[in-house]
Structures are given as structure tokens and as C-alpha cells.
ROTORFI-298599 format. One record per residue (C-alpha): x, z, y. Coordinates in steps of 0.1 Angstrom, whole numbers, plus 5000, padded with zeros to 4 digits. Example, Ala and Ser with C-alpha at 12.3 -4.5 7.8 and 13.67 -1.06 7.14 Angstrom:
BEGIN
+------+------+------+
:   px :   pz :   py :
+------+------+------+
: 5123 : 5078 : 4955 :
: 5137 : 5071 : 4989 :
+------+------+------+
END
This chain:
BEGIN
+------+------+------+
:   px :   pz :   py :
+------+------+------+
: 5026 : 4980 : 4921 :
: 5036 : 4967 : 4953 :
: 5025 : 4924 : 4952 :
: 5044 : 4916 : 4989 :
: 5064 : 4933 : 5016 :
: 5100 : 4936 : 5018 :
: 5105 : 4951 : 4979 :
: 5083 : 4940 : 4959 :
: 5078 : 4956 : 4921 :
: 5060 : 4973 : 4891 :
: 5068 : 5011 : 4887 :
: 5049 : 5032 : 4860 :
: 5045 : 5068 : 4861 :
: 5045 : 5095 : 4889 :
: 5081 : 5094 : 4891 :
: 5094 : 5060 : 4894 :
: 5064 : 5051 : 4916 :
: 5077 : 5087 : 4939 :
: 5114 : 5070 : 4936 :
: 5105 : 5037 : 4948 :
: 5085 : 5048 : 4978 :
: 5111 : 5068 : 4988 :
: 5138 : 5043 : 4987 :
: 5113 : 5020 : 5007 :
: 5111 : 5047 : 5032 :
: 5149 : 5051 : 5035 :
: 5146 : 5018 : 5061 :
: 5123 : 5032 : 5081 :
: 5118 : 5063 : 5108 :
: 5082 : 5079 : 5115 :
: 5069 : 5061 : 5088 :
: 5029 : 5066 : 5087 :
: 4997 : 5053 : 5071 :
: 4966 : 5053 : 5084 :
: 4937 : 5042 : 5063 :
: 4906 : 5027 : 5088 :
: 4880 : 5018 : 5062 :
: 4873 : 5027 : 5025 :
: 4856 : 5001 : 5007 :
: 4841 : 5004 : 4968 :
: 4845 : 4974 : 4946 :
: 4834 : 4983 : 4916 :
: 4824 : 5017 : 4897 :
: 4865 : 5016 : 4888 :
: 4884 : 5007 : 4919 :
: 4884 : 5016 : 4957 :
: 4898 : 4992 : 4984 :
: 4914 : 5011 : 5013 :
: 4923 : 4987 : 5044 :
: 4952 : 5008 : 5060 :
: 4977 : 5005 : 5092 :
: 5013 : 5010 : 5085 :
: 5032 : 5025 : 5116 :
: 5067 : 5026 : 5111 :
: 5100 : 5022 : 5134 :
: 5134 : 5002 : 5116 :
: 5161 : 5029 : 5115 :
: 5191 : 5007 : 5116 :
: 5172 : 4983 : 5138 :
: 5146 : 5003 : 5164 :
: 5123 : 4975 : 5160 :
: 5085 : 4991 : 5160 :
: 5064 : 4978 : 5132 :
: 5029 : 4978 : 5131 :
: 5010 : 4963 : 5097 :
: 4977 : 4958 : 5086 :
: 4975 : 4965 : 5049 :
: 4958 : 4973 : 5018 :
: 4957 : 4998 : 4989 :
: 4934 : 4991 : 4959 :
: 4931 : 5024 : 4934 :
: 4921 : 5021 : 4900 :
: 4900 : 5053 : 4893 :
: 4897 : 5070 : 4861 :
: 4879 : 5106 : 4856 :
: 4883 : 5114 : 4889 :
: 4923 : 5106 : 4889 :
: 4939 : 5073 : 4900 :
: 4954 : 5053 : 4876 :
: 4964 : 5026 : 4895 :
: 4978 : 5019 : 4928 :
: 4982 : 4982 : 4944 :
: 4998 : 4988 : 4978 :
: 4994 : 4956 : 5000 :
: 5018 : 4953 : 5029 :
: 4996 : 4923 : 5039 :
: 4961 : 4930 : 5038 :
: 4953 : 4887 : 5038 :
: 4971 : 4887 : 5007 :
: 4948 : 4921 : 4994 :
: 4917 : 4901 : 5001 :
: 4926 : 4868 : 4986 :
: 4935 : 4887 : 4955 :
: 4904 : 4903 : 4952 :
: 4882 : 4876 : 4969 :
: 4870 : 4894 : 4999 :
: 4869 : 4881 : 5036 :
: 4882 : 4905 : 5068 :
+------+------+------+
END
């Protein structure tokens, strides 16, 4: 699930999540993310404040994002991913301060 950014939407399965990150990267050139702190929430779900470091293809305009990724953890296997491209949004979601 992706709450914000430029496409937001639901996808379900390893597949259609894989086909929508790909056509999100489609916009963009050296596209990277760095994750700069892990944080547990609960026994179930991990927070992961990350920096997106990406460059507009059609555009050349540098972009540089702090943002968030909550995983939803299961026997050792994610079963959930919430990808934040605004990491304010992330922690008024789940209540947190910066």
C-alpha cells in the first residue's frame, strides 16, 4: 500500500505490488532507498524511516524525500508493506513524533 506520493494505491500479492513499483520507477533515474533508522512498534510491525534519492527522467529535477515504510511481520515473512513517501504523514498515522 502506498497512502501518499505521486500514485497512490492498494496492491495485493508479490506480483501486482512488483508491477506497481516498477511503473513508479518508470519516472524516475538512479532511483535509491536508504533506510536511516529501524524502529519496532509492536511484536507485529517494524517502522523503517528511509531517504528516497531519485532524479525525474523526463525532468532532471533531483529529488530527495524523507519517508517511511511500516512492515507487517508474520513468521519471519512480511506480510504487509505501507510505503510512506512522506514520513509526517507515516508518523501521524501511527502516532509517533520525529
Amino acid at each position: 500500500m502506498v497512502p501518499d506520493g505521486p500514485e497512490p494505491g492498494t496492491w495485493t500479492g508479490i506480483a501486482a505490488m512488483a508491477d506497481a513499483f516498477n511503473d513508479q520507477l518508470r519516472a524516475w533515474e538512479h532511483f535509491r532507498v536508504e533506510a536511516t533508522e529501524f524502529r519496532e512498534l509492536d511484536d507485529k510491525r517494524v517502522l523503517a524511516l528511509v531517504q528516497f534519492h531519485a532524479r525525474g527522467k523526463s525532468s532532471a529535477v533531483a529529488a530527495d524525500q524523507e519517508g517511511a515504510e511500516v512492515f507487517d511481520v508474520r513468521d519471519c515473512r512480511v506480510t504487509r508493506l505501507v510505503a510512506y513517501w512522506e514520513r509526517k504523514r507515516a508518523l501521524a498515522d501511527l502516532g509517533l513524533k520525529e
